[in-house]
N, C-alpha and C positions, 0 to 999 in steps of 0.2 A: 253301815261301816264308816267309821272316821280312820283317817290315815293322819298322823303324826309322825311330822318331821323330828326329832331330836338334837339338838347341835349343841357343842360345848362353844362357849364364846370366844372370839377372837382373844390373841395372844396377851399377857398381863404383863405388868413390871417384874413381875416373881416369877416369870415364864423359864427363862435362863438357867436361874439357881433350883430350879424345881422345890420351891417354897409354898409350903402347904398355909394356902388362900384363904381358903373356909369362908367365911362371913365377913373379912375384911375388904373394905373399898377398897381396890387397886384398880390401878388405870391401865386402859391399852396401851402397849406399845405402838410406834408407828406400824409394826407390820401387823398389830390386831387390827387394824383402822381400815389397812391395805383387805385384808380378809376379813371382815367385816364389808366392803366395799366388792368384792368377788361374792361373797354370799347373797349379799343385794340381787348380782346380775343372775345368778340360779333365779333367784326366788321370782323375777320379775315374770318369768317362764314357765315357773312349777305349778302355774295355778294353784294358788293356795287361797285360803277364804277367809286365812287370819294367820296373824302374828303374835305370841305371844312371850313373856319374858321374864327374869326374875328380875326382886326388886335393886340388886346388885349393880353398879355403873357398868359392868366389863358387861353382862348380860345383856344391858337397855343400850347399850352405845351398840353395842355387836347386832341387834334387831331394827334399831330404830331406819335402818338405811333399807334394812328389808320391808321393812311396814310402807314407809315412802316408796319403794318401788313396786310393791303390790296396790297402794293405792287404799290402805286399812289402817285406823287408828290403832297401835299398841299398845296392848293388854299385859299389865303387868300383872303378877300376884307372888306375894310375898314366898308364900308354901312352894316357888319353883325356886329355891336359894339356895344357896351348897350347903350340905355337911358342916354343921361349925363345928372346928379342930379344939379348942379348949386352950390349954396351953402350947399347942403347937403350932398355935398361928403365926407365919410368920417364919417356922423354922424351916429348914432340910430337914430331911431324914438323918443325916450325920449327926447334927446339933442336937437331935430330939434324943437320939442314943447317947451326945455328952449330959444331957441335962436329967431325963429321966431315962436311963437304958433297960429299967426292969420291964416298963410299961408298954417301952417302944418295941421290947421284944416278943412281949404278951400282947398286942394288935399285929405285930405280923404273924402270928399265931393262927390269931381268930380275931381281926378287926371288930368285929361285931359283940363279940362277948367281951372284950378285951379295946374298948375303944379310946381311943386319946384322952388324957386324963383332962377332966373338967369340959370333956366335948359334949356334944349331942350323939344322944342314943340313936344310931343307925335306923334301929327297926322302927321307931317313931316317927326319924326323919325319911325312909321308903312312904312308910303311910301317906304323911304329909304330900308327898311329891305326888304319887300315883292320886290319891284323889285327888290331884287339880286337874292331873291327867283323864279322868274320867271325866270330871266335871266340864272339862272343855269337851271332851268328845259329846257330850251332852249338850252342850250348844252351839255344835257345830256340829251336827248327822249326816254325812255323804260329804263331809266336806275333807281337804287337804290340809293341816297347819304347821306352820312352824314354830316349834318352841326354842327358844334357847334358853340355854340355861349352863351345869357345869358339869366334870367329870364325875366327880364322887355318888353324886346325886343321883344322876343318869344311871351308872353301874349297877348302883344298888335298886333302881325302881326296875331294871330291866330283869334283875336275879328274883323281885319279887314279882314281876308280872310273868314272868316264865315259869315260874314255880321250884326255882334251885334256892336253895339256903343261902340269905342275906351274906354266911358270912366268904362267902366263894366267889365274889364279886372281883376280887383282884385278882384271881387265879384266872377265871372266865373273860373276866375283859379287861388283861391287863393296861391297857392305855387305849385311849382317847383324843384325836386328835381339836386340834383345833380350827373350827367352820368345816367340818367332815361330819359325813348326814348317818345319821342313825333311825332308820322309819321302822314304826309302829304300826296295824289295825288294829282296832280295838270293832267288836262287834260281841254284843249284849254280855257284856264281861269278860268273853273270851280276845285272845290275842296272838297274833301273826308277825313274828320278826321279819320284816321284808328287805332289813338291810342294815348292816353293822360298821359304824367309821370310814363309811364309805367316801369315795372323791366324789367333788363337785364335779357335772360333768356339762 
């Protein structure tokens, strides 16, 4: 059995405005640096066997303090990256309903059938995500890890590793905090929610 830690990365410049991130490089705020730096002090503790991260700055800056206090080079891979929004990178939810309000109304419908125009297909990007997920559990067997990575991302690999419909991800978990642990098992494909947005403790 591999236990995976889950963490959405410390706080972004877009954090405020609740501006959908996706794929764009934004930077931590001082207080993602401050939580990012609390995450570190969990992890120095949690016994973990590895660290890993998306290729995103808000993701590697939010790990990198974890990996130095675990004492393990950080493992990036691309396939752990959010959701890209398409054209609504960058917006609010308000501004996406001035700009395109048919589209914005058909994704809060069914995200998934109906997803942001010019975005990445959800069900491709669950794929993507959970196999890295597997693939670390693969090289890492009895061990503890933590990943970080982001919200959208996580939601949707947790709805497909649970077996509920990709497109129920915002109704099931509606938010996600920021450096709040979400742990996984994973044992021979099968899988064990041990713990959801939980506080660092």
């Amino acid at each position: 059995m591999t236990r995976l830690v889950l963490v959405r990365h410390g706080e972004s410049v877009w954090h405020a405005e609740n501006r959908y991130a996706g794929i764009s490089d934004i930077a931590l705020t001082p207080l993602g640096v401050r939580q990012a730096a609390r995450l570190a002090e969990w992890a120095e503790g949690a016994q973990l066997s590895a660290v890993w991260a998306s290729t995103l700055s808000r993701s590697r800056l939010t790990a990198e303090p974890c990996a130095e206090a675990v004492g393990v080079p950080l493992r990036v891979d691309e396939r752990l990256r959010e959701l890209a929004f398409g054209e609504a990178e960058g917006l609010t939810a308000a501004e996406m309903s001035s700009r395109f309000p048919q589209a914005r109304e058909a994704f809060t419908t069914d995200p998934v059938a109906h997803h942001l125009p010019g975005g990445e297909d959800p069900v491709k990007a669950a794929q993507r995500f959970t196999e890295c997920l597997h693939d670390i559990a693969a090289e890492h067997p009895e061990g503890r890890v933590l990943v970080v990575a982001h919200t959208t991302i996580i939601r949707l690999a947790l709805c497909g590793l649970i077996g509920v419909p990709l497109r129920e991800y915002r109704r099931l978990f509606p938010f996600l905090s920021n450096g709040a642990l979400t742990e996984i098992a994973l044992r021979d494909g099968d899988i064990a929610l041990l713990q959801f947005n939980g506080a660092l403790s």
